[in-house]
C-alpha positions as CSV (number, residue, x, y, z in Angstrom):
1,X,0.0,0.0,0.0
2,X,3.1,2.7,0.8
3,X,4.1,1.9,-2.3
4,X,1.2,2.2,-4.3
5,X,0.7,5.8,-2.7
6,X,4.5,6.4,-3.2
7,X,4.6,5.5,-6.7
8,X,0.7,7.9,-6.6
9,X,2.8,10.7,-5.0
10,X,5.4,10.5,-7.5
11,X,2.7,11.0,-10.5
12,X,1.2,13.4,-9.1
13,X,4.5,15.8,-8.3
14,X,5.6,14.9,-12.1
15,X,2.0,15.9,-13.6
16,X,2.2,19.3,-11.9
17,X,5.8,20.1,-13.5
18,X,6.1,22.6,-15.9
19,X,5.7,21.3,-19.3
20,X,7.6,23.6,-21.1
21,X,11.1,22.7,-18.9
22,X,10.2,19.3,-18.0
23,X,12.0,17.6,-21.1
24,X,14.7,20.1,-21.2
25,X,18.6,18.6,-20.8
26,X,19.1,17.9,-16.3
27,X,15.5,18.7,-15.9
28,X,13.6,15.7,-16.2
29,X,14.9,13.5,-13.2
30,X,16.1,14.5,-9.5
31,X,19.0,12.2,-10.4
32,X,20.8,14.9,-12.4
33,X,21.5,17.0,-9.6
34,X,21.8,14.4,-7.1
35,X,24.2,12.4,-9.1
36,X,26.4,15.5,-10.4
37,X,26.3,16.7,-6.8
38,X,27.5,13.2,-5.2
39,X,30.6,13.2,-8.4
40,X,31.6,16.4,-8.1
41,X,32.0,16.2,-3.5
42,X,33.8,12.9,-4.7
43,X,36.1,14.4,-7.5
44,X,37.1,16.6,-4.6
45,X,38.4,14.1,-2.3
46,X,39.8,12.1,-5.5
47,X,41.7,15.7,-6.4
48,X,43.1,16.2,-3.1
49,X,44.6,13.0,-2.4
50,X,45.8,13.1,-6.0
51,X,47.7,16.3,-5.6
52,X,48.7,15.6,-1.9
53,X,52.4,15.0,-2.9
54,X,52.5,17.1,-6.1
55,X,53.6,20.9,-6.9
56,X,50.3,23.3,-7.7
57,X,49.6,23.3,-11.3
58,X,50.1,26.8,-13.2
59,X,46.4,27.5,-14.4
60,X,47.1,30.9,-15.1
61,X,46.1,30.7,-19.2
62,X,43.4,28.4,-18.3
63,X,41.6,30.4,-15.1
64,X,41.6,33.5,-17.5
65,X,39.8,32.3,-20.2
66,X,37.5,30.6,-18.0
67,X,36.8,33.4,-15.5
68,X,36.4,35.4,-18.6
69,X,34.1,32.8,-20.0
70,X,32.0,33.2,-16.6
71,X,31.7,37.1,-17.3
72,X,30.3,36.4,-20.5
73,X,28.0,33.7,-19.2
74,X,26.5,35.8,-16.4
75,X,26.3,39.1,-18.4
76,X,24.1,36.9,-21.4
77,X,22.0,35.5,-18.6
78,X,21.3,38.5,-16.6
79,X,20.6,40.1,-20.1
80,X,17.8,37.3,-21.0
81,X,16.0,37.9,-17.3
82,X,16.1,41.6,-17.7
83,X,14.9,41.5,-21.4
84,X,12.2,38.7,-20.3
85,X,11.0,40.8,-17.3
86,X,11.7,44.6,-18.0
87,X,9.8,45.5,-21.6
88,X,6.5,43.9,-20.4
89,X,3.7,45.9,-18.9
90,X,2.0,43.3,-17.4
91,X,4.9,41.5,-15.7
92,X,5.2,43.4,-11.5
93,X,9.0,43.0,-10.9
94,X,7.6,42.8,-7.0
95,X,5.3,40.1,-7.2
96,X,4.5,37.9,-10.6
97,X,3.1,34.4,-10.7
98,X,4.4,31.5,-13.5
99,X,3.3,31.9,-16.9
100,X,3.3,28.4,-17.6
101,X,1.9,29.2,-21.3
102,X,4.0,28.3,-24.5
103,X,4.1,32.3,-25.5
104,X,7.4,33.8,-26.1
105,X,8.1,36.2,-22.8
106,X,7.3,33.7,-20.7
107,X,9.1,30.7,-22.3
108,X,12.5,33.6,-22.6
109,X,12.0,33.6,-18.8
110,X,12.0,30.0,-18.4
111,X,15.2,29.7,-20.4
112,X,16.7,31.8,-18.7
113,X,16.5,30.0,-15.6
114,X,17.3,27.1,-17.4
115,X,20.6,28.6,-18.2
116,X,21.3,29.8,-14.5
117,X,20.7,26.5,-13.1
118,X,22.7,25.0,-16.0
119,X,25.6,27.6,-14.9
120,X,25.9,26.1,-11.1
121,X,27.3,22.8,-13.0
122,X,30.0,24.6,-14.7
123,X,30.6,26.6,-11.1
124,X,32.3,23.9,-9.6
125,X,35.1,24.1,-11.9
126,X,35.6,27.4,-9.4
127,X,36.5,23.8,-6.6
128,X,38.9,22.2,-9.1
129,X,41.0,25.1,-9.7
130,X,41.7,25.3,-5.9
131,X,42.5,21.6,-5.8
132,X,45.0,22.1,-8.6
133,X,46.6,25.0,-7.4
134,X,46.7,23.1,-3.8
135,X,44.7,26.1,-2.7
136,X,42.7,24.0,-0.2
137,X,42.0,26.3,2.7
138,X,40.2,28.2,-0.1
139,X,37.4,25.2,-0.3
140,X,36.1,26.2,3.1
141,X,32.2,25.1,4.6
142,X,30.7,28.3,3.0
143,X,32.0,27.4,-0.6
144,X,31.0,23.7,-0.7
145,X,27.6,24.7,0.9
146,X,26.8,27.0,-1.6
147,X,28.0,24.9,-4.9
148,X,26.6,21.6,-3.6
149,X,23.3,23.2,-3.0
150,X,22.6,25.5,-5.8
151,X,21.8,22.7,-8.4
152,X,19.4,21.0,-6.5
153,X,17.7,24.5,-5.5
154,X,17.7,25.7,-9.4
155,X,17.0,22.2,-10.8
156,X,13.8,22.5,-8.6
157,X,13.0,26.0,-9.3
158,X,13.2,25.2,-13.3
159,X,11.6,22.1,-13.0
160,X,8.6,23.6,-11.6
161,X,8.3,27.0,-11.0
162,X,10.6,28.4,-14.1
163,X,9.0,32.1,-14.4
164,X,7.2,35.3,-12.2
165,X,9.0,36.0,-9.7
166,X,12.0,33.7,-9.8
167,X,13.6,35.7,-11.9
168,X,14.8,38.3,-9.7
169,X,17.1,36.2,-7.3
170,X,18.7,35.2,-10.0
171,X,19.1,38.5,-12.2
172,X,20.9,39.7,-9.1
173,X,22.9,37.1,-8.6
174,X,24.2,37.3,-12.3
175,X,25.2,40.9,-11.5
176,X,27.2,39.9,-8.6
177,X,28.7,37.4,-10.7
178,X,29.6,39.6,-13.6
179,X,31.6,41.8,-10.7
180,X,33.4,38.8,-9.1
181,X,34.6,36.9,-12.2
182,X,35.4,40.7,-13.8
183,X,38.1,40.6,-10.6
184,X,38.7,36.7,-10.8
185,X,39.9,37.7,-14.6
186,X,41.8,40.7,-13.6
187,X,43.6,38.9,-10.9
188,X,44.6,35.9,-13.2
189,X,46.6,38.3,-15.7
190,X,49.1,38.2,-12.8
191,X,50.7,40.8,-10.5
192,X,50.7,43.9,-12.8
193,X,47.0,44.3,-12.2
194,X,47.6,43.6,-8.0
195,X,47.5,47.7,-7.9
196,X,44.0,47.9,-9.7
197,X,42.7,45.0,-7.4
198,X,41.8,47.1,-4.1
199,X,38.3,46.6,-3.9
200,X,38.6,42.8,-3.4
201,X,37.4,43.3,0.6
202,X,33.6,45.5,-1.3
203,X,33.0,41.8,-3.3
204,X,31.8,40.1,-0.1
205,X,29.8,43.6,0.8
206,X,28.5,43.2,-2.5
207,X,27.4,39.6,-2.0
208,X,25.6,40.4,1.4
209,X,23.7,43.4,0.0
210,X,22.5,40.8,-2.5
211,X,21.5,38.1,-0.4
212,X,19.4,41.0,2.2
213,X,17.8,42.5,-1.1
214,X,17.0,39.3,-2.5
215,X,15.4,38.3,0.8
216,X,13.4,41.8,1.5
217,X,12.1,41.0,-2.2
218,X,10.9,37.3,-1.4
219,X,9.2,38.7,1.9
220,X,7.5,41.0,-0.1
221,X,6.4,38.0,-2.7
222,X,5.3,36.3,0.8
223,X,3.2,39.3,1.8
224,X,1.2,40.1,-0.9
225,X,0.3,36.5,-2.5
226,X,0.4,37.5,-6.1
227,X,-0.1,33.4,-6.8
228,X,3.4,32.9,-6.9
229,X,4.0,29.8,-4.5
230,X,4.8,31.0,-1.1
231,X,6.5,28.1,0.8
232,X,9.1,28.1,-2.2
233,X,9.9,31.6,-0.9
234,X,9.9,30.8,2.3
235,X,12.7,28.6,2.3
236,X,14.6,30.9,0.2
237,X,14.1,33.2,2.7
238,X,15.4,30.8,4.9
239,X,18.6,29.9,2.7
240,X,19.8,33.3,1.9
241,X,19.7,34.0,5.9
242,X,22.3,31.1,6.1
243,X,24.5,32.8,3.4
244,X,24.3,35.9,4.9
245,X,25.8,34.4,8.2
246,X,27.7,32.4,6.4
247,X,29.0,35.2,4.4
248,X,29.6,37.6,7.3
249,X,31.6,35.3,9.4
250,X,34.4,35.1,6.3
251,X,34.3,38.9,6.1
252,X,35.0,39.3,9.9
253,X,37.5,36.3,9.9
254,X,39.2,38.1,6.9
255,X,38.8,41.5,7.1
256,X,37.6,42.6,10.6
257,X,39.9,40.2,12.8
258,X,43.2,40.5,10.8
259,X,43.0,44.0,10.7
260,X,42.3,44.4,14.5
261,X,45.1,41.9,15.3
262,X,47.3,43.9,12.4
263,X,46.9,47.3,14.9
264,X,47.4,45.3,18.2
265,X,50.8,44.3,16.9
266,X,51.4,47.6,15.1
């Protein structure tokens, strides 16, 4: 009988997805995420023993044309959710439900999405640099958190709710990203630019602004029940508050604690 309402359950959650996304490429089945997820934590262990008694590999050529790559990627994504959200009348930037229709804006927004959660795969190449360069103290809690997570999050917010009011999480995010690979690239030409490079300490600034606007936004989503699903929010809400933390316990280990200690023994 659990079965039988199991295998019910199932049906049902796959009947409700969105049929525009549902047969896209990683969309179909909860094993795309889950099973990239579980390779790529494993590729990291693999990659650590691996370069346990080796030099760090020079990536320099490599990390700028793929940081470079990454500002390119994030600047034509958060192009395709402004151009799918901004030129329509209709579509409230505070509070929009899914379009689940086959017309054009709404099927723009979707892919869109599809290509941010499609991005989070090729963000954990951001992991296999630091194993390769032996930077391991840079693969910290806060990094594996947020790249193990992100697929699964995006593979579900595609799947089913690819459209309204999604967008705007990750139209910011994109922004953010376009600034943070722009340094990445700048830093990977190599000490001339070190000069040009003083506002690394403003990208994690940048990143908490985003995650308290993106959750002032989905509280506002939450508020006024437009008919874009709440509970969805809700744990975004939830999410973002843990990469805020997250987020501002590196700045003060970095920033705030080193400086303080740099004056004490000034």
């Amino acid at each position: 009988m659990a079965t039988s309402q199991m295998r019910e359950l199932l049906q049902w959650v796959e009947s409700i997805a969105d049929p525009c996304t549902n047969e896209w490429p990683m969309v179909k089945s909860p094993l795309m995420p889950l099973l990239a997820t579980i390779a790529y934590l494993h590729l990291i262990r693999i990659g650590q023993v691996f370069m346990d008694n080796k030099k760090p590999l020079n990536l320099k050529g490599f990390m700028l044309i793929y940081n470079a790559f990454l500002v390119g990627l994030s600047t034509f994504m958060f192009m395709k959710f402004l151009l799918a959200a901004w030129p329509r009348p209709e579509f409230s930037w505070l509070c929009q439900s899914v379009d689940y229709s086959s017309n054009l804006q709404p099927i723009r927004l979707a892919s869109a999405c599809w290509w941010f959660y499609i991005s989070k795969y090729i963000e954990f190449i951001d992991t296999f640099i630091f194993i390769l360069r032996k930077k391991n103290g840079q693969v910290t809690f806060l990094h594996l958190y947020h790249h193990a997570t992100m697929p699964f999050l995006w593979w579900f917010v595609t799947k089913w709710i690819a459209g309204g009011s999604a967008f705007f999480s990750a139209m910011v995010n994109c922004f953010v990203h376009i600034i943070m690979y722009t340094y990445y690239t700048l830093s990977a030409i190599g000490p001339s630019m070190q000069p040009y490079l003083w506002w690394k300490r403003y990208l994690t600034k940048v990143q908490m602004i985003q995650f308290v606007t993106v959750m002032l936004h989905t509280a506002y989503v939450i508020y006024s029940n437009c008919g874009y699903p709440r509970w969805p929010m809700a744990f975004l809400i939830i999410y973002m508050a843990s990469l805020f933390i997250l987020f501002a316990n590196f700045y003060s280990k970095t920033y705030v604690t080193k400086q303080t200690s740099h004056l004490k023994s000034g």
